[in-house]
C-alpha positions, 0 to 999 in steps of 0.5 A: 526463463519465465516472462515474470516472477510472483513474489510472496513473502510469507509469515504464518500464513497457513490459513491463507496460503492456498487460496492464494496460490490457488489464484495464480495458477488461475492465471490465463498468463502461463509463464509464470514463475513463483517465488515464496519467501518465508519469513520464519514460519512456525505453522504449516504455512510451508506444507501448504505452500509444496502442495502446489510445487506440481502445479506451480513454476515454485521455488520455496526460500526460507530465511530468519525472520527479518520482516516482510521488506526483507522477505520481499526484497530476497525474493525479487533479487532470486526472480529468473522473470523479467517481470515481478509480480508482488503479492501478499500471503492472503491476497487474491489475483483475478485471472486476468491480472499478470496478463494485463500488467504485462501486455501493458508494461511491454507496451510501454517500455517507459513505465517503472510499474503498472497498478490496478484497482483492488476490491476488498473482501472480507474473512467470510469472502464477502467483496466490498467497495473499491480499494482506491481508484486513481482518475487523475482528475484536475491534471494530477500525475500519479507522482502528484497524487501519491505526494498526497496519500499512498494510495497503491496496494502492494498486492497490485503492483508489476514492474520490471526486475531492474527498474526494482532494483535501480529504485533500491528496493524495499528500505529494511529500516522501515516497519511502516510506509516501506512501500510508500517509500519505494512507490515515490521513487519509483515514480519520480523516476518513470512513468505509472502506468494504471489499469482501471480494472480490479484485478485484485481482491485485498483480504481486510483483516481485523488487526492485519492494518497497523494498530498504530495509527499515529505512528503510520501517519507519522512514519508516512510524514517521514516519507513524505519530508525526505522525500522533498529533501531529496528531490529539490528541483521538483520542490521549485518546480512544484511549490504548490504541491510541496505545500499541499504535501506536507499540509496533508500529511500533517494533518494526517498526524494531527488527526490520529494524534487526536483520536488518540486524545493527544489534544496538545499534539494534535494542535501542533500538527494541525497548526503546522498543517494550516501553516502550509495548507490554509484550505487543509480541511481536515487540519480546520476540522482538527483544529476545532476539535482540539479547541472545543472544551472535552465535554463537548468533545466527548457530546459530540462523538456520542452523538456521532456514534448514534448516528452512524450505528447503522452504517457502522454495522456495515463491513464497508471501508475506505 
């Protein structure tokens, strides 16, 4: 049996797919294993993906379009690896990286999942900042930071089979915040463990991310709300972190509410945010911007525009 199993759940991703595959079999990690779920191509994603059945440990599944969740979720279920390794059709592994995860995650036999930093890169291959970077400063645990924001790429992280499937796996109900879902149960259950190395390379396409800021932004609140519902022993254990939570995430909502010019939503959300969190700073900034008359709305983002036209020429993103 393979020490551990890549999982790629794949939908039209003729142009990516090789380059992908190209990665994993770059990795020094030989006892690799990779299942490729197909979520109802209709290109050449698959002629490209048996290119490599001779180079590749490679099963190839295909299934009616049911969504990425679903893709993912029958992939991990058919992994033979004790280990699953979770990558996006267009990402990219540095070589070193299965070897890593799993050196760590046997190392600690406490862990429910290892992450690594990302760096992201663009259509033309050109590498940019740091994806996120966890250093649990003041305290946090990796469970406290991610109450906060979901700062975990899918394409980063490795976790034992049975751990991904007590955790319940990829909800299949959900088009947004899935993963969010299943990072936060996952770490209330075990320990994270983190490889302070970017080990990934994630693609950042134009129109790849939600278009729909509001309804990610709510959909994570969502999350985040059940989330407490579920656990009430760390909510009374944590009130602080309850509040600055919700704060957060509401101000969240608030904000893309009024990017979209929803100023009477945008309001409401960020009142409820300050209602939790007093010191919610994006909630304040909010605040005033739904309160300031729309002619010095629309000044100001002028003037905001200008002055940023040379740093918004830059392919850099958070």
């Amino acid at each position: 049996m393979p020490q551990v199993t890549v999982v790629i759940p794949v939908y039209n991703a003729e142009q990516y797919i090789g380059e992908t595959l190209v990665s994993v079999h770059e990795q020094t990690l030989r006892d690799v294993e990779v299942v490729i779920v197909d979520d109802g191509s209709t290109d050449g994603t698959l002629l490209e993906a048996e290119r490599f059945a001779g180079k590749l440990n490679l099963t190839i599944v295909r299934q009616a379009n049911a969504g990425p969740s679903a893709a993912r979720n029958n992939g991990i279920r058919r992994a033979r690896g004790r280990f699953c390794a979770l990558l996006d059709a267009d990402d990219i592994m540095l070589p070193e990286l299965l070897a890593a995860q799993i050196a760590l995650l046997e190392a600690n036999p406490d862990f429910g999942l290892v992450l690594t930093n990302v760096m992201t890169f663009d259509e033309r291959g050109i590498i940019h900042a740091m994806r996120w970077n966890f250093s649990g400063h003041r305290g946090e645990t990796v469970l406290d930071r991610l109450l906060l924001d979901n700062f975990v790429t899918t394409s980063a992280v490795m976790a034992p089979k049975q751990r991904l499937l007590e955790a319940g796996l990829f909800s299949e109900d959900r088009d947004v915040a899935e993963d969010y879902e299943l990072w936060l149960r996952m770490a209330v259950r075990w320990k994270v463990g983190i490889i302070d190395r970017s080990l990934v390379r994630y693609r950042y396409r134009h129109g790849s991310l939600s278009h729909d800021k509001l309804f990610s932004m709510r959909s994570a609140l969502e999350v985040i709300e059940a989330f407490w519902q579920e656990n009430p022993d760390y909510k009374k254990d944590h009130p602080q972190l309850y509040h600055r939570s919700l704060g957060r995430h509401l101000a969240n909502v608030g904000a893309a509410a009024l990017a979209e010019g929803r100023r009477g939503l945008a309001l409401a959300y960020m009142v409820k945010s300050l209602a939790h969190a007093s010191d919610e700073l994006t909630a304040w900034k909010g605040l005033v911007k739904t309160l300031l008359p729309r002619q010095s709305v629309s000044t100001e983002h002028r003037l905001m525009s200008g002055g940023a036209a040379g740093a918004a020429a830059r392919p850099d993103r958070d």
